[in-house]
N, C-alpha and C positions, 0 to 999 in steps of 0.2 A: 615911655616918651623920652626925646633924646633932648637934653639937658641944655643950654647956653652952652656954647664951646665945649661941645664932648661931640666926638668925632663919632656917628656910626660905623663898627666894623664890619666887616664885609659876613664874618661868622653871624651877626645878628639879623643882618639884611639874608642871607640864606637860609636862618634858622625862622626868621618870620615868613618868607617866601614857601618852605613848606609845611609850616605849621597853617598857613590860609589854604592851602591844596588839598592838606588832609581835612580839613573841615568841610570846604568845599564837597569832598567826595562823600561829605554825611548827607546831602539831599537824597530824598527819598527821590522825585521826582526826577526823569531824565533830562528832557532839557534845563531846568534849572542849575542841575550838575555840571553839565557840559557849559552851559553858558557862564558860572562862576569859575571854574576853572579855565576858561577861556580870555577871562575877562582880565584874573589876577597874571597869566599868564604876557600877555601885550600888554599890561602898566607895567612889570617888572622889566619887560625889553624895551618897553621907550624910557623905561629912567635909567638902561642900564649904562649912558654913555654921560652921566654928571657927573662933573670932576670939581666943580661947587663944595662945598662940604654944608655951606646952608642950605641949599639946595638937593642936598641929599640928605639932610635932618628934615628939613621940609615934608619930604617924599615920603621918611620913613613912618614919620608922624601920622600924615594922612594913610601911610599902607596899615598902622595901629588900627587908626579909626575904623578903616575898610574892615578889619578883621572884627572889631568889634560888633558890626551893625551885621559882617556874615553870619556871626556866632547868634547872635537875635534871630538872622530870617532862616538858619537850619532849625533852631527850635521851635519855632513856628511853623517849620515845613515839617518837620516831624508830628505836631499834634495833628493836622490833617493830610491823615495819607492818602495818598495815591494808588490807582492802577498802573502797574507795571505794563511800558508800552510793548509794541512786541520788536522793538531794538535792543531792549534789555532782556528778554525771554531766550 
């Protein structure tokens, strides 16, 4: 989480940005897959024009939290698996 007055750098907002893609790509399920990385992908291009700095500690914050509740619903998509549809065959 980004501190009072500590600036996120752009290497952290990149290194979160694909640390949530590669997890995202742990869903078992296909649309799930496609719809998380879909999802993280369009919140990262609409915050990507704040020149705010609380507003991009804001941002980074809630992209933490995002990533924390992904990390929950992969493990849980992982305990009940799926049928491979035939877009992924």
């Amino acid at each position: 989480m980004a501190s009072v007055g500590v600036t996120v750098t752009r290497t952290q907002v990149l290194s979160l940005y694909r640390t949530m893609l590669r997890e995202a790509r742990q869903f078992t399920s296909f649309n799930y897959r496609s719809y998380a990385v879909r999802k993280i992908r369009d919140s990262f291009r609409a915050n990507r024009s704040l020149d705010d700095v609380t507003a991009i500690n804001v941002a980074y914050d809630e992209a933490i939290t995002s990533l924390e509740l992904l990390r929950r619903q992969v493990a849980i998509n992982k305990l009940y698996g799926s049928v491979k549809q035939i877009v992924e065959q």
